[in-house]
N, C-alpha and C positions, 0 to 999 in steps of 0.2 A: 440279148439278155441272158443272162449265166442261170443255169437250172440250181433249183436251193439243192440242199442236200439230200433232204428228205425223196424229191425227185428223182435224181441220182441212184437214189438207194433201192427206188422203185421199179427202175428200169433195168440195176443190175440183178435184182430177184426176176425180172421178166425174162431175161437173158438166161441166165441160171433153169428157168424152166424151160424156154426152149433148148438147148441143149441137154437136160434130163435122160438118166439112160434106166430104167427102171431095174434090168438086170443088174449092174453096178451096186444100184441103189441094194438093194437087197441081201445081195454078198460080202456089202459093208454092213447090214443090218445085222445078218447070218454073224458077222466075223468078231462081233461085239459093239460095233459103231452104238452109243447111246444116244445118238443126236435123234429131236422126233422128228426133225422134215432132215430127209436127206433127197437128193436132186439123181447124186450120182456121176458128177460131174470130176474128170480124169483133170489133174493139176494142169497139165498144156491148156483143156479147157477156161479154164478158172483164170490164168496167164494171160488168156487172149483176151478174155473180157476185161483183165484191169488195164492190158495195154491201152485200151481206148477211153479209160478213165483219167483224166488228172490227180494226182495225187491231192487230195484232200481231208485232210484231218477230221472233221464234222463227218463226213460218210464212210470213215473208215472208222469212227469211235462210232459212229451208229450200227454199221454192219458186225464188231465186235460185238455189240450188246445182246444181240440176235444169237444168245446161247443158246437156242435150239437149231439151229440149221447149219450143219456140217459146212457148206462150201460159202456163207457170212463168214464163219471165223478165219474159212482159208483165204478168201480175199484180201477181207481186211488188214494184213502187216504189208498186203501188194500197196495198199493207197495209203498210206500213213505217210508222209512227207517226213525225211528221216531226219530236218533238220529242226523238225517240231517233236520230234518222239524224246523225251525227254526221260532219266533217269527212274521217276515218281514212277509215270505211267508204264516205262517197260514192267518194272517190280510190280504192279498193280496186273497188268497183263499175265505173268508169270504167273502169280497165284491167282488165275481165272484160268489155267490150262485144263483141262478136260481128258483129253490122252494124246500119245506120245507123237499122233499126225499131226497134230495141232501143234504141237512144241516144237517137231520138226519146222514144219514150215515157218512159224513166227521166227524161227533164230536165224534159217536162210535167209527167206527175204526183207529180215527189216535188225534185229538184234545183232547181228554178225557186221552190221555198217555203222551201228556206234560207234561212238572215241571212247565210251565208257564198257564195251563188252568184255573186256578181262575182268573190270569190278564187277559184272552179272556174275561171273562163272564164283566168282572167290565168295560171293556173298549168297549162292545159291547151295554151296555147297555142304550146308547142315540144314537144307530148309527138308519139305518134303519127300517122298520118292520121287512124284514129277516134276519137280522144281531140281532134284537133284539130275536125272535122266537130263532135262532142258539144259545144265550146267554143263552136263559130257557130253552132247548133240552141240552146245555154244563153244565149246573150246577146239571140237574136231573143225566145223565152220572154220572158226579162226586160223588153225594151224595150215588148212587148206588156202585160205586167204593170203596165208604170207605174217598175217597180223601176230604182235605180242600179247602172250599169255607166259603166266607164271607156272613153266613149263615142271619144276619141282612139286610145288604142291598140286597140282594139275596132277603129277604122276603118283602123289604118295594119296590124291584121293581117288583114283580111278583106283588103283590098289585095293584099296579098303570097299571100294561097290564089286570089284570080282570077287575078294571073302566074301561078301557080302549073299552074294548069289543072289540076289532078289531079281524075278524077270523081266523088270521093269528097266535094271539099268546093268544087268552084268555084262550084257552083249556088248553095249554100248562102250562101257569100262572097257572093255576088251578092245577092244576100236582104238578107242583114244591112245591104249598102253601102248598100241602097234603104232599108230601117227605119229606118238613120240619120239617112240626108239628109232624110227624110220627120220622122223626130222632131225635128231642127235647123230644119226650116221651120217646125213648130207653138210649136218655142219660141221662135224670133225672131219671130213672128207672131201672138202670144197676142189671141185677141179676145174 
């Protein structure tokens, strides 16, 4: 008999407290972390525990809704079955991001394996600060992936977050500017 969701979801918060590092927990409290339950749990952690999960929609939109517990939100794009992560729900995801660890991870392991992640980056990119920051963290993903993005306006918006200076996203900007020019040299340069 197959455990419901809710089960699941029970057993990955039991998991999550055993491995609990309270020092962790802390230093991401210290460091600005706003989440109220944080566990303290290191990404490999959090990895192992979805390895032994089946990817399931129903407890990976449960464990998303669990906007107070830092490593709920990081699981959940691990269990999202990417063939059910649909368009609506990435953009609904995106504007529930939180800070810039959370944006990271959602674009690694689940937005970065869309058919539609170049339409994330194009359509993020007058939204928010974090919506914007998740557009320049989605497009590095991709360029690293191999995958196509609209590698002009990708460059004339990273541009505009470096004037920009905001701390949110110029590092970033600056990232993606360098991934460009670096992938621009490999393809005028092909050996």
């Amino acid at each position: 008999m197959e455990n419901s969701s809710h089960e699941i979801t029970k057993q990955v918060r039991h998991d999550f407290f055993v491995y609990r590092n309270g020092m962790l927990a802390d230093t991401l409290r210290n460091s600005g972390d706003t989440h109220r339950m944080i566990f303290g749990l290191n990404l490999p952690q959090i990895i192992n525990i979805a390895n032994n999960i089946t990817p399931n929609e129903d407890v990976a939109k449960e464990l998303w809704e669990s906007v107070e517990t830092r490593e709920c939100r990081l699981i959940a794009p691990m269990l999202f079955p990417i063939e059910k992560f649909n368009e609506e729900t990435a953009l609904k995801w995106i504007s529930q991001l939180e800070n810039t660890e959370i944006a990271d991870n959602l674009c690694h392991k689940l937005l970065r394996k869309t058919h539609y992640a170049d339409k994330i980056c194009l359509t993020l990119m007058n939204g928010s600060d974090i919506e914007r920051y998740t557009a320049l963290r989605l497009a590095i993903n991709l360029l690293a992936s191999g995958k196509e993005i609209d590698c002009e306006k990708m460059l004339h918006f990273a541009q505009a977050e470096v004037y920009k200076n905001l701390p949110i996203t110029s590092a970033t900007a600056r990232r993606l500017l360098q991934d460009l020019s670096e992938s621009e040299k490999m393809n005028n340069n092909p050996e």
